[in-house]
N, C-alpha and C positions, 0 to 999 in steps of 0.2 A: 468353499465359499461361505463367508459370512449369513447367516439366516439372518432374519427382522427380529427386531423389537417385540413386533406381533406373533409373530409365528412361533418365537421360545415362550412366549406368554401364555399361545395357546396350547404348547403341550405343555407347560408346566398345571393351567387347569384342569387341563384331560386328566394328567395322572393324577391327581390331587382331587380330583370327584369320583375316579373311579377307583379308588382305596376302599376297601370294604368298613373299616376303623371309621373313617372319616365319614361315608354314607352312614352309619351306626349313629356317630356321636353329634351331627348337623342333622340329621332326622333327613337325609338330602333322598328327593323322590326319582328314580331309575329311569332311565330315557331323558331327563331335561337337561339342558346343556348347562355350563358352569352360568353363563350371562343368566340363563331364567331364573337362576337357585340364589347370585349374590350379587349387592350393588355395586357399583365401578367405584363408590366409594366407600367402601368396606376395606377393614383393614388387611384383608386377605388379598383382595384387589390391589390395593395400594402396596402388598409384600408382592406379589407374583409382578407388577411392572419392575419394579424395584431391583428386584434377580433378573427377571427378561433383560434388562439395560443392560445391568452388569455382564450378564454373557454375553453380548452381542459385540458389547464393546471388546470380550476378550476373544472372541472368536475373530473380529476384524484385529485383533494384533496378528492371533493366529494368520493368519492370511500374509498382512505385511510381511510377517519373519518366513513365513515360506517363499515369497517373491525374492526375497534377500538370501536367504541360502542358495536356488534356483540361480540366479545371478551370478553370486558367490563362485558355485559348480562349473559354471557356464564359464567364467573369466579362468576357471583352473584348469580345466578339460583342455589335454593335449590339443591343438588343432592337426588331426588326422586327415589324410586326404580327402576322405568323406566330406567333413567339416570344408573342405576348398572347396568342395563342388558345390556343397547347400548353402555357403554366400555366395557364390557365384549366381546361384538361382534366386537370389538375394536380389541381386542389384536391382536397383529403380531408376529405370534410364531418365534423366530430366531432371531429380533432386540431387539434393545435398547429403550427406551424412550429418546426424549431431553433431556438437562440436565434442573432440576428442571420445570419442564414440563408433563402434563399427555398424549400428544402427539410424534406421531412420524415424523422424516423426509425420507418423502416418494420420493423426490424429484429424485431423484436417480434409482428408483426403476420403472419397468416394471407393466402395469396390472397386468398379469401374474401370477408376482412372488407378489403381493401383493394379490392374489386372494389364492394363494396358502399358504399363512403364517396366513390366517384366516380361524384358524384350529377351533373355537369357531362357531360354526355353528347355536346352539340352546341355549337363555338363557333366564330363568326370574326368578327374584327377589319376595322374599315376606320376609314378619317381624314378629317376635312371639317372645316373651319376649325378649324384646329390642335387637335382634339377626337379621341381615340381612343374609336370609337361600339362595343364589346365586345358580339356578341348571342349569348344562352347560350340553353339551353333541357336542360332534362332529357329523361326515354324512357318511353313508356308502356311496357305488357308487349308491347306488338308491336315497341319499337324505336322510334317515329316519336317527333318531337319532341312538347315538353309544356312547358306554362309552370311556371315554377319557383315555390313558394309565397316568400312572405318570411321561412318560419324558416329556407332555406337560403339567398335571396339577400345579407342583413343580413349573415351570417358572411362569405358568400363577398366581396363587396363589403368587409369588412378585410384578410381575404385579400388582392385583389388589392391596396390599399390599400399592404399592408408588401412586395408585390414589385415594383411598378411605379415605373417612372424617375422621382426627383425631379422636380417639375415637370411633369410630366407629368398632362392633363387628361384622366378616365378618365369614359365615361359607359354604365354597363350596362342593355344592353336585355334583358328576358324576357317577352315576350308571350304571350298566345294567339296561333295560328293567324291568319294575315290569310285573311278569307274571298272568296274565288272563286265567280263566277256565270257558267256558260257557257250559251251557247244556240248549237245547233249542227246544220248541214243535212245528213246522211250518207246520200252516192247509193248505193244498193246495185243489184246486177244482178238483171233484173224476177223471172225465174225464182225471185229467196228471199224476192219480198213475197207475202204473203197477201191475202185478197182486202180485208183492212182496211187494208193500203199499209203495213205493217209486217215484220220479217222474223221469225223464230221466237223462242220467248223465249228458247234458248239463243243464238241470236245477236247478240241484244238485249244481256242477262247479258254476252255477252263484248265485244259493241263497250264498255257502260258502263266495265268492269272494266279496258279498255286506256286509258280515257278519267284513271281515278282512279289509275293504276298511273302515266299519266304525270306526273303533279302529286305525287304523293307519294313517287317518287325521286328526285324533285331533289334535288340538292346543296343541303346547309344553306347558307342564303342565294343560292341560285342563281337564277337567272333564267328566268323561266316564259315560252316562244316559245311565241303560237299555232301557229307553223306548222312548229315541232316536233311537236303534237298532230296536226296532219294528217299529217305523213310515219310518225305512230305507229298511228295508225288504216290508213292505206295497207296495213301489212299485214298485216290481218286479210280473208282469204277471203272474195272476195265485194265488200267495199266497192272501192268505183271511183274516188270521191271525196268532201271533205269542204269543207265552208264554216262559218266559224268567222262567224256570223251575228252573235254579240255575246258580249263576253267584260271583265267589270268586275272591279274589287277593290276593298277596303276593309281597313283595320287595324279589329280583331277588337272593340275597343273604341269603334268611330264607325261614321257608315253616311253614312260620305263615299265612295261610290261612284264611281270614276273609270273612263273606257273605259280600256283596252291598246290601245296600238297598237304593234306590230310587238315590243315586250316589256315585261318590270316585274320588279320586285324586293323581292317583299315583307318588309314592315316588321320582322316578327318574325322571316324568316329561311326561313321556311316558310308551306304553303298550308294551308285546310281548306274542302274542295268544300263551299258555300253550299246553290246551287242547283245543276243539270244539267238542261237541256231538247233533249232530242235529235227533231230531224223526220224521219223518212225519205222518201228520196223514189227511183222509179226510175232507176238509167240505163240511158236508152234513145237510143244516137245518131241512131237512125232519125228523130227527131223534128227534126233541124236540118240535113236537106237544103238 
């Protein structure tokens, strides 16, 4: 960024009074600043504005020709999946784009109301027979994803429509939630079962609570491991171990129910807990002498 007029002025004085030559040969007295030592109309004054101008003005080109390389970059850079998802997260529900432009003018606009038109909350790109599969999703008031209506999809879908690569075959996904059914065996040490084979309800509350905590920070689009959920449960007090007894999913719109094995990727990008059936059971090694 371009410095002031003022500020190249005043380090061209600094250095220029702190020269030991120059204190020598102005008889200049140590501690006073360049203002107490020379007039603003001295010829010295009148050379250091002189240079201050001149660099300032060459540091503001500087700048402009870095903005225009930057641009430059920007218009040549492959558009990578990546790149599909960070316009995606782009879009400003309610504007326009410039004309001939994949950009908006914000200039006008409030944080606000720019915080507010980025209705595109959650997005990522992937490729499968030469198809770019775009899965969006907007944010409840907690943050977590949420299917987008069609008065925001329709827009957004021209949107992408006017930035994407000629040629290029674009297909937006915005679901519900794909739903999750686990059923699951959690050995706890004997001492925290009750005499109903159960552990307390606050320990209950918090095994469930680490159960849905781990499903619902996954990464948008990421990939749900049973046995991540065991090593998530593992440390909570008490439990010893877990057995992921049965664990299905479905996209949110069918009840085509499929086992997981060893992992899965749900369809809309994210989970929403169906069912949960938790058994408890003791551990007691004494029992497998």
């Amino acid at each position: 960024m371009a410095r002031s007029t003022q500020d190249i002025r005043r380090s061209i004085s600094e250095a220029f009074i702190a020269d030991p030559t120059i204190q020598a040969g102005y008889k200049l007295i140590p501690g006073k600043t360049y203002e107490e030592q020379f007039s603003k109309v001295s010829l010295e004054s009148i050379l250091f504005w002189v240079f201050a101008s001149a660099i300032h003005a060459l540091e503001e080109l500087f700048d402009k020709h870095r903005e225009d390389v930057k641009e430059l970059v920007a218009e040549a850079e492959p558009h990578t999946l990546r790149w599909y998802a960070r316009k995606a997260k782009a879009y400003l529900h309610g504007y326009a784009l410039l004309p001939y432009s994949d950009k908006y003018d914000t200039s006008a606009l409030s944080p606000e109301q720019i915080e507010e038109a980025r209705v595109i909350r959650y997005a990522v790109a992937s490729e499968y027979g030469a198809v770019v599969y775009l899965k969006v999703a907007g944010a409840d008031d907690k943050g977590k994803p949420t299917i987008l209506p069609n008065t925001i999809l329709d827009p957004f879908r021209a949107y992408i429509h006017q930035v994407k690569d000629a040629g290029v075959s674009i297909r937006i996904i915005s679901a519900a939630g794909d739903k999750l059914r686990l059923a699951l065996e959690v050995y706890v040490q004997p001492t925290l079962l009750s005499i109903s084979g159960a552990p307390s309800d606050e320990r209950q509350e918090e095994i469930r609570k680490a159960v849905e905590t781990n499903i619902t920070t996954l990464p948008f689009d990421g990939v749900f491991r049973p046995s991540d959920l065991v090593i998530a449960l593992s440390s909570i007090s008490g439990v010893e171990a877990t057995v992921v007894i049965s664990a299905t999913a479905t996209p949110a719109e069918t009840n085509n129910w499929q086992p997981i094995s060893g992992y899965h990727r749900p369809r809309s990008g994210y989970y929403n807990i169906d069912s949960l059936t938790i058994n408890y059971k003791p551990y007691d090694t004494t029992t497998s002498l």
